[in-house]
N, C-alpha and C positions, 0 to 999 in steps of 0.2 A: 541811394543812387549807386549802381555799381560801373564801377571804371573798366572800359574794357583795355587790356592789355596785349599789343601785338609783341610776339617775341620771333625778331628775324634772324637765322644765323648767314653771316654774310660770308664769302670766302675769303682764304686768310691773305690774298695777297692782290686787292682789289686795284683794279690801276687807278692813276689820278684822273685821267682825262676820260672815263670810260662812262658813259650814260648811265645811271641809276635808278632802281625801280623808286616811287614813289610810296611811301610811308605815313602812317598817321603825323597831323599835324606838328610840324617841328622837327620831324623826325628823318627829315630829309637828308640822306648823304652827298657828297659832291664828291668829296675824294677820300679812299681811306690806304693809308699804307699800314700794316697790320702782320707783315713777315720781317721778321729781326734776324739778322745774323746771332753769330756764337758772342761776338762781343761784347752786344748790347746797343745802346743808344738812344735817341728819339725819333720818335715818325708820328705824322701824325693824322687824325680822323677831320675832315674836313664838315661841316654840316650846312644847312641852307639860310636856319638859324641856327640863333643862342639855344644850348640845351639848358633845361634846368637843371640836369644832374648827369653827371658820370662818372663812373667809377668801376674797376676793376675787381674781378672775385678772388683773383692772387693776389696776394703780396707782392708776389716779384714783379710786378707789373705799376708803375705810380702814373696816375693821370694827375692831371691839371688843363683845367680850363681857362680857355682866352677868347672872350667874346666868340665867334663860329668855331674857331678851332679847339682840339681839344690835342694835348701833348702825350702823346702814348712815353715813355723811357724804363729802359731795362738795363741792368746790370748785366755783366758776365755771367752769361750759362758752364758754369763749372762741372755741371753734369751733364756725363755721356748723353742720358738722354735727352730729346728734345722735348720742351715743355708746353702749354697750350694754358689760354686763359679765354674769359669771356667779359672784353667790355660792355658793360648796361649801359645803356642811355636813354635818360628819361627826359617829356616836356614836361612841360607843366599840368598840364590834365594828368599828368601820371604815366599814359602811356610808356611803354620801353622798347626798344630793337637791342637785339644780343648782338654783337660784332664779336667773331673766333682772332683771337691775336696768337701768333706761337712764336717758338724763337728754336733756332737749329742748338743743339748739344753738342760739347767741346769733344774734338777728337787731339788728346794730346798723349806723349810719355815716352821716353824710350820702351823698347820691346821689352815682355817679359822672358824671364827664362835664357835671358842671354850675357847675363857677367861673363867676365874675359878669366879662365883658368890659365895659366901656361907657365912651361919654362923662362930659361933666361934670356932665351933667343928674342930677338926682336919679329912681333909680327902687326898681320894689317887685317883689321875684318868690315866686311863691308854689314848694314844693319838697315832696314827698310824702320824708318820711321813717321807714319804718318801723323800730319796735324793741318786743323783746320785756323791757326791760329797761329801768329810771329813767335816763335822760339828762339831762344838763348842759348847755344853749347857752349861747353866751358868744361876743365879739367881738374882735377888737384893733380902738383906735379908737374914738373916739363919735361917728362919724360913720358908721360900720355898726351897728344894730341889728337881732336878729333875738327873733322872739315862735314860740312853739310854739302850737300847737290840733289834739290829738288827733295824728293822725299827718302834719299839713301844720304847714312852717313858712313863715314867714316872713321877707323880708329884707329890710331898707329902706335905703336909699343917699343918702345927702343929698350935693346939690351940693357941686360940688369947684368953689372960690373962690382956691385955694391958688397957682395958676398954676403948678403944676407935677405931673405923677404922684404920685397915691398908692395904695397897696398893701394890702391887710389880710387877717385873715382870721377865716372864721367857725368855730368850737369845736364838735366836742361832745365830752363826756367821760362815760364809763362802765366800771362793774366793773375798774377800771384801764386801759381805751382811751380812746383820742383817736383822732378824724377829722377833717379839717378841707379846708373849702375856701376856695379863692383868691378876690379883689377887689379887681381892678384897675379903677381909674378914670381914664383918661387921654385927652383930646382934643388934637387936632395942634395946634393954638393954646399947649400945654404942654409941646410938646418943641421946635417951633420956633425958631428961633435959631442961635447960633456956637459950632463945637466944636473942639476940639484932637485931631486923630486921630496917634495914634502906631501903627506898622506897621513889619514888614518890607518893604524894597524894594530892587528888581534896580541892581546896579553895573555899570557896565560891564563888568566879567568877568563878570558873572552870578551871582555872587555877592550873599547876601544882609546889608543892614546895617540898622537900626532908624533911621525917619528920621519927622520929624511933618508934616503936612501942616495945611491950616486947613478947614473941614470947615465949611458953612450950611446949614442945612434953610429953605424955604421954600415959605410953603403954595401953591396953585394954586387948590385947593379946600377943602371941607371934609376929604377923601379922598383928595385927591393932594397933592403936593410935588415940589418938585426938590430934590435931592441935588447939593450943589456942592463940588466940591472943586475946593481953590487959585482959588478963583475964575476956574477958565477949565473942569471938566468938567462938563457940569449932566446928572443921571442922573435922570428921570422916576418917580419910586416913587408906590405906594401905598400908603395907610395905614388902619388897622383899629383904632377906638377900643379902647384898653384893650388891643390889643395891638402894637403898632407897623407897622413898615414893611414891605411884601414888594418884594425889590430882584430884578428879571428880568434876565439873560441878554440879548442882542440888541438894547439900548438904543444910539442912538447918542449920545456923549457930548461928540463934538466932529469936525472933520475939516482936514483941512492939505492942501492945493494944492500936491504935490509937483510938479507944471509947471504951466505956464498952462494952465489949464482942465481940469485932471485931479486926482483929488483919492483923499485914502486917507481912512477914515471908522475913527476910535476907536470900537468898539461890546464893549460889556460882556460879563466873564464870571463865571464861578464859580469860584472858585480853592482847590484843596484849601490844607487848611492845613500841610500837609508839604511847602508849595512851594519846592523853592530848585536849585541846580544839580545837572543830569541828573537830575532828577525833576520835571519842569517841568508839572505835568497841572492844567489847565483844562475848565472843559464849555464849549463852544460850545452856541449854540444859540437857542433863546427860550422855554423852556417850564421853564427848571430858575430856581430864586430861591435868594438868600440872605434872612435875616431880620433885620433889624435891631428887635431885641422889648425889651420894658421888663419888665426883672428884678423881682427881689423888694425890692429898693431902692428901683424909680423911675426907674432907668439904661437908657440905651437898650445895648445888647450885641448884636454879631455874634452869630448862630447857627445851625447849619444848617436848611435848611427841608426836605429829604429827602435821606432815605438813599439816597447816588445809589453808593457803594460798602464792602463788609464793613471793610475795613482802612483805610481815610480816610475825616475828614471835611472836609468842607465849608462853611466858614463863613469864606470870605473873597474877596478879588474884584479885580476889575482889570478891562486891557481891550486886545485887541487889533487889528491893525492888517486892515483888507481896502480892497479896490481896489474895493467893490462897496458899497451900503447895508443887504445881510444877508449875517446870518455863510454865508456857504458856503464852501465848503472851498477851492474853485478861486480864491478871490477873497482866501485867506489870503497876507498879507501880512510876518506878525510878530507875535512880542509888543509890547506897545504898555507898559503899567503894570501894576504888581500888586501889593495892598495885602496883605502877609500877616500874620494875625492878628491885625487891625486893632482898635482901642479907642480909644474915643471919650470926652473930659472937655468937660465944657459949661465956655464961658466967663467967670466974672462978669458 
């Protein structure tokens, strides 16, 4: 004997009170609510009778039945996108009708690509944040405040007095997420001063040992500095409030009069940080940087500034020798220094 099987897909947002087509036996619907919000909840399938069976083809979806009604409930849609199921309900002969159930996808998060960089000045930015769901804002800090209105918030930054970096960040929190973005406040005036840099550096085998060097930054400008190590290399950096220093390639840092009136010129490089014997790789050049950036502490930290190769990085530096005042190749002279994996402590 074979069963015949009707499979009906019904639309997903059936009204209660709306007349309905007629179905194999049992199979009759009265009312179906079958569109969920982002949040989740119950709604539920009404029928004419008791079905023998029903059940969902997701997981995310749990039925339970109660004499005619049948309890649709969903959890939070925590993903963007919006999801879709199909309830089966069978009678007893076996027959089934398919019913489409979906549920809308969260729109939550502060914006990307917008942490707060800046000086010491106190400022305000406005930031469109959409959500289809109740958020929490909140700050570390009482010196970052942020206010919501409708779907823009706001963020206010009060003068940094502290004389040193500081770092926060702004919250939001929903249906169990967190988002959050970065705020740094940092002016050159607040990293300036005397460091203690500890590094690998080349022996005379070429070999490498851990050795500390004396390390000053010194402003030029608002934007510039010199980079002085041991008090005899002065390296010309830029800086970028709120986020530190970008350290170039092709600087010259110093130069020695190997005869009278001939001279070799110490000019900067990039130095992976796998540097050490027979693996000795530098970038020449002038267009490649290192970064020296202010972490989530406040600390200034080597880092690379691009991915200049898949299997190394590059976050350290030194400088080599040429007979010429830019790096060219004909005018290579030698390795000069090379600071490897270098870390910097501010002095008392």
């Amino acid at each position: 004997m074979i069963m015949m099987v009707t499979a009906i897909i019904l639309a997903a947002a059936c009204s209660g009170d709306k007349e309905l087509p007629q179905y194999a036996s049992g199979l009759d619907v009265v009312r179906a609510q079958t569109a969920f919000g982002v949040v989740g909840g119950t709604q539920e399938v009404i029928m004419a009778s008791q079905p023998a069976m029903a059940y969902a083809q997701d997981a995310w979806l749990k039925v339970t039945t109660k004499a005619e009604t049948i309890l649709l409930t969903a959890e939070t849609n925590t993903n963007p996108q919006s999801r879709n199921t199909l309830l089966v309900v069978k009678n007893q002969q076996g027959d089934s009708i398919l019913i489409n159930v979906q549920q809308e996808g969260i729109s939550f998060g502060l914006p990307t690509g917008e942490d707060i960089y800046t000086g010491d000045e106190p400022i305000e930015k406005k930031l469109i944040a959409l959500s289809n769901v109740a958020v929490d804002y909140s700050t570390t800090g009482n010196w970052i405040t942020v206010e919501q209105k409708g779907e823009v918030i706001t963020v206010k930054v009060a003068e940094n007095n502290t004389g040193k970096p500081r770092v926060g960040w702004v919250m939001a929190k929903a249906v169990g997420l967190t988002d959050s973005l970065k705020v740094v406040q940092a002016s050159l005036a607040d990293v300036e001063g005397e460091y203690l840099q500890t590094a690998m550096m080349r022996k005379p085998d070429r070999n490498l040992e851990e050795r500390t060097s004396d390390v000053r930054i010194v402003a030029t400008s608002k934007t510039t500095a010199n980079f002085i190590v041991d008090n005899q290399y002065v390296w010309p950096v830029t800086f970028t409030p709120g986020k530190g220093f970008d350290m170039k390639n092709g600087k010259i840092v110093g130069k020695n009069e190997v005869q009278t009136g001939v001279f070799e010129y110490l000019i900067t490089v990039i130095v992976a940080d796998d540097f050490r014997k027979g693996h000795e790789t530098a970038i020449n050049g002038t267009q490649e940087s290192v970064l020296l950036a202010i972490n989530d502490k406040g600390e200034l930290v080597f880092k690379e500034a691009q991915k200049i190769a898949s299997e190394q990085t590059f976050s350290s530096y030194g400088w080599n020798r040429y007979s010429d005042t830019k790096p060219v190749l004909g005018a290579f002279r030698g390795i000069g220094e090379v600071f490897v994996q270098p870390k910097l402590t501010r002095k008392p």
